[in-house]
C-alpha positions in Angstrom: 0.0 0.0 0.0 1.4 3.2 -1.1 0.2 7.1 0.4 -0.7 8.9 -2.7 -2.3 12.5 -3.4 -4.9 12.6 -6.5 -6.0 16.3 -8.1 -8.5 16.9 -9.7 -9.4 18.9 -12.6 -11.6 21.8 -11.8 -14.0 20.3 -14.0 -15.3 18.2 -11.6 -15.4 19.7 -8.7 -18.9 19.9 -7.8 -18.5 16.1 -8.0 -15.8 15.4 -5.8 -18.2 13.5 -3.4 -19.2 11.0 -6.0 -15.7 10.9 -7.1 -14.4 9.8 -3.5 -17.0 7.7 -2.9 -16.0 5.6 -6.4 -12.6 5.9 -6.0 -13.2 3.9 -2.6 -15.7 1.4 -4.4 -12.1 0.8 -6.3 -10.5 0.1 -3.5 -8.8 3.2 -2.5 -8.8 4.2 1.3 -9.3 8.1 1.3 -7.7 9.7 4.4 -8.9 13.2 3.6 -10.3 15.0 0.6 -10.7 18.7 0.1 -13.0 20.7 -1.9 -10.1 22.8 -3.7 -10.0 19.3 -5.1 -7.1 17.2 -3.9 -7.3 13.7 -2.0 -4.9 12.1 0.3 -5.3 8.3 0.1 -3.9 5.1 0.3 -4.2 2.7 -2.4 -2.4 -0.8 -3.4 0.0 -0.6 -6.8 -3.0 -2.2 -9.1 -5.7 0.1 -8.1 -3.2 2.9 -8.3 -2.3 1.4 -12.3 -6.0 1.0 -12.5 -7.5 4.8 -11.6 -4.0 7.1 -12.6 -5.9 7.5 -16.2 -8.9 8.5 -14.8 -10.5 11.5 -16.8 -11.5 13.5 -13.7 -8.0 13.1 -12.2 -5.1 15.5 -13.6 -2.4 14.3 -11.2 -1.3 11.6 -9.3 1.8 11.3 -6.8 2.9 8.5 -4.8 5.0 8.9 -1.5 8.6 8.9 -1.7 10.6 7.2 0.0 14.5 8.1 1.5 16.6 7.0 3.6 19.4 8.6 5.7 22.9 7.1 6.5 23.2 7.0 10.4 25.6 9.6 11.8 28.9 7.5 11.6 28.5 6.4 8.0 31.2 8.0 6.2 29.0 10.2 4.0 28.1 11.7 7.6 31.8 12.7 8.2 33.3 15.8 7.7 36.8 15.5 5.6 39.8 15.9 8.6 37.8 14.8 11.3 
C-alpha cells in the first residue's frame, strides 16, 4: 500500500463527493479530501495502475521514499575529522 495524493481537474469539482466515494468502491482508502480538489489516500499498486488515467484526475503522486545514512557512516563525516 502506497500514500498517494490525487488532483482533480476543476472540472469536476462539484462532484468530488461521487468521485471519492467511487474511487473507494475501487479500492482506495481516502484519508482526507478537500474541496479545492485534492485527496490524500492510500491505495495498493494495481488500483493505483487501474485509476492514474482517470479523466476526472489531472495528477497523481505516490510517496517517496528516502533514507538517511546513520551519523557515523562515512558520507556523515566531515573530511579531517
Amino acid at each position: 500500500m502506497r500514500q498517494i495524493v490525487i488532483t482533480i481537474s476543476d472540472i469536476y469539482l462539484d462532484q468530488l463527493a461521487t468521485l471519492v466515494q467511487s474511487l473507494r468502491e475501487d479500492g482506495v482508502i481516502v484519508t482526507h479530501f478537500y474541496e479545492f480538489g485534492v485527496i490524500i489516500a492510500i491505495a495498493d499498486e494495481t488500483v493505483i495502475s487501474r485509476i492514474r488515467n482517470r479523466k476526472e484526475i489531472i495528477a497523481l503522486n505516490e510517496e517517496q521514499e528516502a533514507t538517511i545514512p546513520p551519523p557515523e557512516a562515512d558520507i556523515q563525516i566531515f573530511p579531517d575529522e
